[in-house]
DRENDOSE-42039 format. One record per residue (C-alpha): residue number from 1; x, y, z. Coordinates in Angstrom, 2 decimals, padded with zeros to 5 digits, always signed. Layout:
BEGIN
resi  x  y  z
NUM  X  Y  Z
...
% end
This chain:
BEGIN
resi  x  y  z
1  -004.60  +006.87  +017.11
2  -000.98  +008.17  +016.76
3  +000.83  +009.66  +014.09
4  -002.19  +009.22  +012.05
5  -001.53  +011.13  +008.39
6  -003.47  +013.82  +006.63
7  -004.66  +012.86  +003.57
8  -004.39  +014.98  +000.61
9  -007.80  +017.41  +001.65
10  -006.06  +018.10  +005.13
11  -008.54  +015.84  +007.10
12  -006.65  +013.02  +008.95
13  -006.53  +009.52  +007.28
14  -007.34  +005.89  +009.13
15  -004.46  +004.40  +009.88
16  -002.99  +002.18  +006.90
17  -002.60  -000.72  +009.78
18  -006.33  -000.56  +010.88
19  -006.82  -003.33  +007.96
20  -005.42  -005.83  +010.44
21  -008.27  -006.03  +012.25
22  -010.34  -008.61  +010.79
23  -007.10  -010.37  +010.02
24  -005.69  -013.95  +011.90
25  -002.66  -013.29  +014.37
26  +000.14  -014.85  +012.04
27  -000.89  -012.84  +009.12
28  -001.31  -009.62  +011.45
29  +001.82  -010.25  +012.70
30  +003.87  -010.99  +009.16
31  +001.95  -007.86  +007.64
32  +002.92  -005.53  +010.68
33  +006.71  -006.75  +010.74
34  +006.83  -005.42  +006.70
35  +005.79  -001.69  +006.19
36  +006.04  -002.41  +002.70
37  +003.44  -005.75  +002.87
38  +000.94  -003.17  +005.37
39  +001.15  -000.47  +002.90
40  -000.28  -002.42  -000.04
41  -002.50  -004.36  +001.88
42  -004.25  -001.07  +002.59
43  -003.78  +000.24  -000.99
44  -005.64  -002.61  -002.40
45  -008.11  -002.51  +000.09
46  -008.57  +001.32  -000.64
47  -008.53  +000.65  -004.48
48  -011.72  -002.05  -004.02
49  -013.37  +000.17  -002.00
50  -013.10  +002.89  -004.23
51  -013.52  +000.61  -007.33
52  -016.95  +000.02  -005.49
53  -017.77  +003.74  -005.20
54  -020.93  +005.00  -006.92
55  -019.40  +008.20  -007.77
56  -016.01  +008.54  -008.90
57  -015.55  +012.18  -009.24
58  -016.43  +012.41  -005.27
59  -013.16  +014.05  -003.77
60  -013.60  +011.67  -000.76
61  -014.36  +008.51  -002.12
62  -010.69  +008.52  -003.63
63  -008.75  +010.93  -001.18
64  -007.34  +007.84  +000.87
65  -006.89  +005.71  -002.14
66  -004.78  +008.24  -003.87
67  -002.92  +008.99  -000.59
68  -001.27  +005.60  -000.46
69  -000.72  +005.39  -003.93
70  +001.33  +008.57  -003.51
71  +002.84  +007.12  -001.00
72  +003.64  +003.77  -002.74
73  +005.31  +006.29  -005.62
74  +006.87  +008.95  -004.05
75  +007.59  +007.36  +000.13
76  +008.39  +003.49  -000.80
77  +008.94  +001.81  +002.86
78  +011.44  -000.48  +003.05
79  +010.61  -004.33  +002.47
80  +011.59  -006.73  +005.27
81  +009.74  -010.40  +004.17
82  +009.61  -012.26  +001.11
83  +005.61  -012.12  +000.76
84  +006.29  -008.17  +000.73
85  +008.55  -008.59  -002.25
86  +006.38  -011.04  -003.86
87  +003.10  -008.15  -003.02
88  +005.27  -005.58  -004.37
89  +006.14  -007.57  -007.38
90  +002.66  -008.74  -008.02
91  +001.30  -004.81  -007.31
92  +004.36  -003.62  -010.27
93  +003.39  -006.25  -012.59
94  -000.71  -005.72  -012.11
95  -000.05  -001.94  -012.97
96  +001.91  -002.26  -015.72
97  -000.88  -005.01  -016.94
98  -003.78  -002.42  -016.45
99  -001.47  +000.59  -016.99
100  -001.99  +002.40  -013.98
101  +000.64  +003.39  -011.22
102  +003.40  +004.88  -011.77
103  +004.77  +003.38  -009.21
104  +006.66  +000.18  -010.50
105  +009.92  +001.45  -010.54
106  +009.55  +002.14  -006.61
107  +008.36  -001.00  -005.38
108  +010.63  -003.29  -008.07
109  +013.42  -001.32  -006.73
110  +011.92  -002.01  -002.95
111  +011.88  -005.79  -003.99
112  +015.20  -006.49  -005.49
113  +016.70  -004.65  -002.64
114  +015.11  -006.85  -000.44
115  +016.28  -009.63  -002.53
116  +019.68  -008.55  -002.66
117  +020.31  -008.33  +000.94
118  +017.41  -010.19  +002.41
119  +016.52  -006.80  +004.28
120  +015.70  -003.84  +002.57
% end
C-alpha cells in the first residue's frame, strides 16, 4: 500500500480506504470520490472497534482511532458530495450530543463550505 500514514506510535496505519472492501460498487465509488465521506467512514468504523475493545487503556487498541480523529480535528479534507456533508453533519451533531470531539467546528465548517459552493 502507498502513502500509507504512521499512526501516532510510529508504526504505519491501514489505509483509511481499506473499509471499502466489503462495501457494494456505488457506495465504494461515492465514498472514494469524497475524502471527507472515506475519512469518517473509517473513523466510525475505528470508534466501534475500539468501543468493542476489552481493554481501553491498551495504547493499540485506540492508536488508529485517535489518529483519524486527529485528523478529522486538526487535517479536515475537503467535502465533495452531499452524503459527506450530511456524515459530517451527523458526526458534529453526535459529538456534541455525547460530548466528545472536538472536532465540530472542522467538519461544520467542511459542510457549509460544501454547501455554499457545492464543492468544498
Amino acid at each position: 500500500m502507498q502513502n500509507v500514514p504512521n499512526g501516532p506510535t510510529g508504526e504505519a496505519m491501514s489505509d483509511p480506504r481499506s473499509i471499502l472492501i466489503d462495501t457494494p460498487a456505488a457506495e465504494r465509488a461515492r465514498i472514494a470520490a469524497d475524502p471527507m465521506l472515506t475519512l469518517i467512514r473509517a473513523y466510525e468504523a475505528e470508534r466501534a472497534a475500539y468501543n468493542a475493545s476489552e481493554d481501553k487503556d491498551d495504547e493499540r487498541a485506540g492508536a488508529h482511532f485517535f489518529w483519524l480523529h486527529d485528523r478529522l480535528k486538526h487535517h479536515t479534507p475537503p467535502i465533495y458530495t452531499a452524503e459527506g456533508a450530511i456524515a459530517a453533519l451527523r458526526l458534529a451533531a453526535d459529538s456534541l450530543e455525547n460530548e466528545f470531539g472536538g472536532f465540530q467546528e472542522a467538519l461544520v465548517a467542511a459542510a457549509l463550505a460544501f454547501l455554499r459552493t457545492g464543492r468544498a
